[in-house]
C-alpha positions as CSV (number, residue, x, y, z in Angstrom):
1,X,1.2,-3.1,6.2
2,X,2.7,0.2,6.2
3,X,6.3,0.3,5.7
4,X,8.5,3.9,7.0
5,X,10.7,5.0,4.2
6,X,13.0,1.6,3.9
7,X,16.3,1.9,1.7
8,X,16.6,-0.9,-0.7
9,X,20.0,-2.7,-0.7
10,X,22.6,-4.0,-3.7
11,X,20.6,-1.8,-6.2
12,X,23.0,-2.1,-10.2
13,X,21.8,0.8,-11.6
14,X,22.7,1.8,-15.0
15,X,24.9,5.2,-14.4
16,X,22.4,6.9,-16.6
17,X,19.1,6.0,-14.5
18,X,17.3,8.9,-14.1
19,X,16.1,10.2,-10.7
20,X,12.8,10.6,-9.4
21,X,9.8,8.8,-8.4
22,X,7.5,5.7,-9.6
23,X,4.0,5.8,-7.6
24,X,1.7,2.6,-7.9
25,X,-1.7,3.4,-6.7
26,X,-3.8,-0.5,-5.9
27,X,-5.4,-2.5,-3.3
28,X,-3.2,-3.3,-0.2
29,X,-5.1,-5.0,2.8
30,X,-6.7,-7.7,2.7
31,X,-7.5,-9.3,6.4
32,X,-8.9,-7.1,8.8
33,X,-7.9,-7.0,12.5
34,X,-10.1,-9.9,13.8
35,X,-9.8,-12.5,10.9
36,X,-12.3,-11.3,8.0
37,X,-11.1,-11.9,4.7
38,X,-12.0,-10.0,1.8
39,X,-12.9,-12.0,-1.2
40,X,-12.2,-10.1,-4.0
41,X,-9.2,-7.9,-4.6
42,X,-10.5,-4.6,-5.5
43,X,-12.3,-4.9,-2.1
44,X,-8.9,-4.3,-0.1
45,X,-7.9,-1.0,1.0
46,X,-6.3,1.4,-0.9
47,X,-2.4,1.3,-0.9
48,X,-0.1,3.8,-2.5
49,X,3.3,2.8,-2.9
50,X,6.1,4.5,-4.2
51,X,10.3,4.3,-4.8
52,X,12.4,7.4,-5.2
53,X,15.6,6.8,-7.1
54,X,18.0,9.4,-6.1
55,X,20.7,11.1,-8.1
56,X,23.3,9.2,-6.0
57,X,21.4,5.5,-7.2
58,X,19.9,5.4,-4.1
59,X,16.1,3.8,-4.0
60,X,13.8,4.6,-1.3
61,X,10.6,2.3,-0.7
62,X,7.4,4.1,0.7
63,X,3.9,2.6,1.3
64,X,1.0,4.5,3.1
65,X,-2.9,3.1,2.9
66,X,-5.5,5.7,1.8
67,X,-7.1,7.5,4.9
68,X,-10.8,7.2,3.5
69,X,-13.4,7.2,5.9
70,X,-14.5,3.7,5.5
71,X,-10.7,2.5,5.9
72,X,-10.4,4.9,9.1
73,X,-13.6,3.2,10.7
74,X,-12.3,0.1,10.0
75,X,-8.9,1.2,11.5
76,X,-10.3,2.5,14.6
77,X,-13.5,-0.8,14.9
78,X,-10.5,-3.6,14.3
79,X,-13.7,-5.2,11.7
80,X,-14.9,-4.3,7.8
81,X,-17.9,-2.5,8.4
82,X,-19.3,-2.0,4.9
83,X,-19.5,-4.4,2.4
84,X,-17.5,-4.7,-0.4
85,X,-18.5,-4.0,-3.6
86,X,-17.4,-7.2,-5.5
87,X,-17.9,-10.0,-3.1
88,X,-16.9,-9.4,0.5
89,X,-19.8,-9.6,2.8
90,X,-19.3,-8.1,6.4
């Protein structure tokens, strides 16, 4: 699920840590609305994710799924409506 920008608590960071931001680009959903499973990883949605360490040792925690137009149909239907390409049957 999509998180909004979420501090993360009791972070020990080394006082030379630099700032700036990790991204991690993979799958993220894997149950659709009403109960369908997807089978194989790589058939989940696309999820980027990223923390922002700040110059005061701060870390921020971001997620957002990628608006393509299969996961928007989806989105909007509840249901998978294509299949997936390694496994996941509609």
């Amino acid at each position: 699920k999509e998180l909004s920008p979420t501090e993360l608590p009791n972070l020990d960071l080394p006082s030379d840590f630099p700032a700036g931001t990790y991204f991690r680009n993979g799958y993220g959903c894997f149950v659709a609305k009403d109960g369908q499973k997807c089978k194989h990883m790589f058939d989940g949605d696309g999820l980027v994710s990223a923390i922002t360490f700040t110059d005061d040792k701060r870390a921020i925690f971001r997620n957002r799924f990628v608006r393509t137009e299969g996961y928007m149909k989806d989105l909007e239907s509840g249901k998978m409506n294509m299949r997936g390409l390694f496994g996941t049957m509609r």
